[in-house]
Every structure is written in structure tokens, then in C-alpha cells.
N, C-alpha and C positions, 0 to 999 in steps of 0.2 A: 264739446261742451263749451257752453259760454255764460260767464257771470254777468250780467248788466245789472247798472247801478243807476238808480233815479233818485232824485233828489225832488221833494217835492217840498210845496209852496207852503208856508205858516200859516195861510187862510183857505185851504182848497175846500169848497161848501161839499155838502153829503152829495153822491150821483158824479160827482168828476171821477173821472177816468184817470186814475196817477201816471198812467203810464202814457196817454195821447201824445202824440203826436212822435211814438217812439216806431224806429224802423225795424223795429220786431215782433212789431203787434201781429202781424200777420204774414206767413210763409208759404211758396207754392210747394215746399217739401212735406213730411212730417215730421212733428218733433217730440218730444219728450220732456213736462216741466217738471222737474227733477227737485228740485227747494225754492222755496220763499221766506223772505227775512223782513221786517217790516220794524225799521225802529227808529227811538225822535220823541217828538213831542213833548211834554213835560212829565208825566210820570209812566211808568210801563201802564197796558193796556186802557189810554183815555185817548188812542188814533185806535179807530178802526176802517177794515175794507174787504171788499170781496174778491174772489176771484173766480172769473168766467171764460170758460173757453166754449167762443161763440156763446147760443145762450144760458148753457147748463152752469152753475154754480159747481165750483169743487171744493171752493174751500172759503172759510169764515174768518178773519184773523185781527189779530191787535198787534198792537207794537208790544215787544217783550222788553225794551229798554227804554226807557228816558233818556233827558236831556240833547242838547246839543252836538251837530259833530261829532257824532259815531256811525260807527259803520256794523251792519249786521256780521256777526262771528258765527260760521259754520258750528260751533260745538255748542253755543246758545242761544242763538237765533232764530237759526235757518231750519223751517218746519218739511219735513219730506210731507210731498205730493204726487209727484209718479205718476201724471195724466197725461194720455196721447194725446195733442194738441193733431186734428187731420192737417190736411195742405189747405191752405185758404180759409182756414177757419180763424176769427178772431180772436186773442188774447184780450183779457182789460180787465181793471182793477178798480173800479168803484171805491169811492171811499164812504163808508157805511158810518162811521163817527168822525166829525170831524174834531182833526187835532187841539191843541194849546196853543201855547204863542211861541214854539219852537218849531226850527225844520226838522221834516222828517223824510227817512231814506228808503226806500224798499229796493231790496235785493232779489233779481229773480233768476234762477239755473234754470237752461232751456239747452235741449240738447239735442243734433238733428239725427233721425231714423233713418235709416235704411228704407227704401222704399217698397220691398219684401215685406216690413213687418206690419205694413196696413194689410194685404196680404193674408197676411197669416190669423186674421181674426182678434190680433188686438185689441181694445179698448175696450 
């Protein structure tokens, strides 16, 4: 399992990718994206973003915290997801609304498979 943490920009326009130019957009293994946590901005849900692996959409999201300098909390944040991400398949995060005039952070659990469980008719 790995938590990575992005910090994204106070002015990111609607269609950026939050997560570009991160070294885990894309894996030749499979993985497993386990939570996402998406928080900042100025009040809870006035940042929105998508999430896509490769082209399919999995998931619709807001920021569930406000303000500055926080960091998503597993017990209030962090939304389960549980989608096979294949090998080479892209990660990316669109941002669907864009924020206020604070930073905001999204958090995302990705976690690598076995290579059996493509295998086995997952996803």
C-alpha cells in the first residue's frame, strides 16, 4: 500500500489533471485504488474532480473539508473505491469544479496486485 499526497494549485481551471506529472499515474503492474480524500479549498464541497482509470470514470468527488493546510483524515475524508487500475492503464484526476482561493490536497491509496489476480477475472 501507498498513500501519495498532492497538493494542488489555488487556480487549477476545470479538465487539469491534479495529479500530472505524478510517477504513479501509470504502472506496468496492477493495482488496486483503495481511497481517495480530496480536501482545501474554501468551504467543503466548492473543489470538485473526477476520477478515471484510463477512460472509464469511477468516481465523482468534492472536497469534504475546507480551508487551508489540512490533510485528508482516513475516518473523514477518505472515500472507498476498490477499482483494478490494469498494468498501463492510466490514473487521472480532472478537476470537475474548480476551487476558491485556497490550496487543496487530494490524497490517494493505491495499492499493487499480484499478478494472478488480473488472472483470475477481476474487475
Amino acid at each position: 500500500m501507498a498513500l501519495y499526497f498532492v497538493e494542488a494549485g489555488t487556480a487549477l481551471a476545470v479538465g487539469t489533471n491534479i495529479i500530472r506529472d505524478q510517477f504513479f499515474t501509470i504502472a506496468p503492474v496492477p493495482r488496486i485504488l483503495r481511497k481517495v480524500g480530496y480536501v482545501g479549498s474554501t468551504n467543503p464541497a466548492d473543489a470538485g474532480y473526477a476520477c478515471l482509470i484510463g477512460p472509464t470514470q469511477v468516481l465523482n468527488g468534492f472536497n469534504t473539508t475546507g480551508g487551508a493546510n489540512i490533510v485528508p483524515t482516513a475516518d473523514v475524508d477518505m472515500l472507498e473505491v476498490n477499482e483494478i487500475i490494469p498494468p498501463n492503464v492510466p490514473l487521472s484526476f480532472p478537476v470537475t469544479v474548480a476551487g476558491n482561493t485556497a490550496q487543496t490536497v487530494l490524497a490517494i491509496d493505491i495499492a499493487n496486485l499480484p499478478p494472478q489476480a488480473m488472472r483470475r477475472g477481476r474487475r
